[in-house]
C-alpha positions as CSV (number, residue, x, y, z in Angstrom):
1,X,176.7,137.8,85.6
2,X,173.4,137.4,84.6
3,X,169.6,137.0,86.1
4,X,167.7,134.1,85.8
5,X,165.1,135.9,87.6
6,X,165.3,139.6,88.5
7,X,164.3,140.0,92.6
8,X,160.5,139.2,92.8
9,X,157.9,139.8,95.4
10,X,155.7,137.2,96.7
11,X,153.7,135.4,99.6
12,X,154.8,132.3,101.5
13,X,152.4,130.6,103.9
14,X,153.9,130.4,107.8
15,X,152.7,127.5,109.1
16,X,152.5,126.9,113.0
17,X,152.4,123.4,115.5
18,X,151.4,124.3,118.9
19,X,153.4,122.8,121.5
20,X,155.5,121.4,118.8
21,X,153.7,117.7,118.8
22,X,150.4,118.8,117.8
23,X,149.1,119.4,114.2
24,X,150.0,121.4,111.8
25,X,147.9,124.6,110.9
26,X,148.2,127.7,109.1
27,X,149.5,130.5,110.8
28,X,149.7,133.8,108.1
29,X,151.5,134.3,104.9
30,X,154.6,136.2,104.7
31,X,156.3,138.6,102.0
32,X,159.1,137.2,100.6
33,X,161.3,137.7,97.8
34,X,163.2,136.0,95.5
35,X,166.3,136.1,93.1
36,X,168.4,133.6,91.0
37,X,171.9,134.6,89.4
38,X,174.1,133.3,87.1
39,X,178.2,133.5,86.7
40,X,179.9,133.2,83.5
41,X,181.7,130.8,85.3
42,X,178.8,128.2,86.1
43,X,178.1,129.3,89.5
44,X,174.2,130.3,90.5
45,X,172.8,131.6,93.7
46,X,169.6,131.4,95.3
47,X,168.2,133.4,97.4
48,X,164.9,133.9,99.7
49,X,164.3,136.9,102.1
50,X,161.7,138.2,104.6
51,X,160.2,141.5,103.2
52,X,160.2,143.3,100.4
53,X,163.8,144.1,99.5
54,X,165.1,144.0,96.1
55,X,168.5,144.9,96.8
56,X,168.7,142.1,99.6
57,X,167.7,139.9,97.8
58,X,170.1,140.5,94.4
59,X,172.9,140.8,97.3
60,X,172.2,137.5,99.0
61,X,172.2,135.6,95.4
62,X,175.1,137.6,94.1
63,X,177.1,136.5,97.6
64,X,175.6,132.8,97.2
65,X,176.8,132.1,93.5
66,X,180.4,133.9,94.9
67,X,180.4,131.4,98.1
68,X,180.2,128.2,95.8
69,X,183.6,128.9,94.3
């Protein structure tokens, strides 16, 4: 297995619509982060979560690549 990108920390904008028919506007931004890895065997997961966690993160990518088999 390998990383395409190690777990990385970053902001994502929430965005709100009140009443659900009205416009859109921005709510806050968020922390997220992010990981991408690679199988020898072709396989590559993606994932996003809500915090700061690293090992989240590396967990839900490794368990994404393993669920495409």
């Amino acid at each position: 297995m390998t990383w395409l990108k190690g777990p990385q920390h970053g902001a994502a904008m929430v965005r709100g619509r009140p009443g659900g028919t009205a416009a859109k506007f921005n709510l806050e931004e968020m922390t997220v982060t992010r990981c991408v890895a690679e199988f020898s065997t072709g396989e590559i997961g993606v994932a996003y979560v809500v915090g700061r966690s690293r090992r989240h993160a590396a967990l839900a990518a490794v368990f994404d690549a393993m669920l495409q088999r």
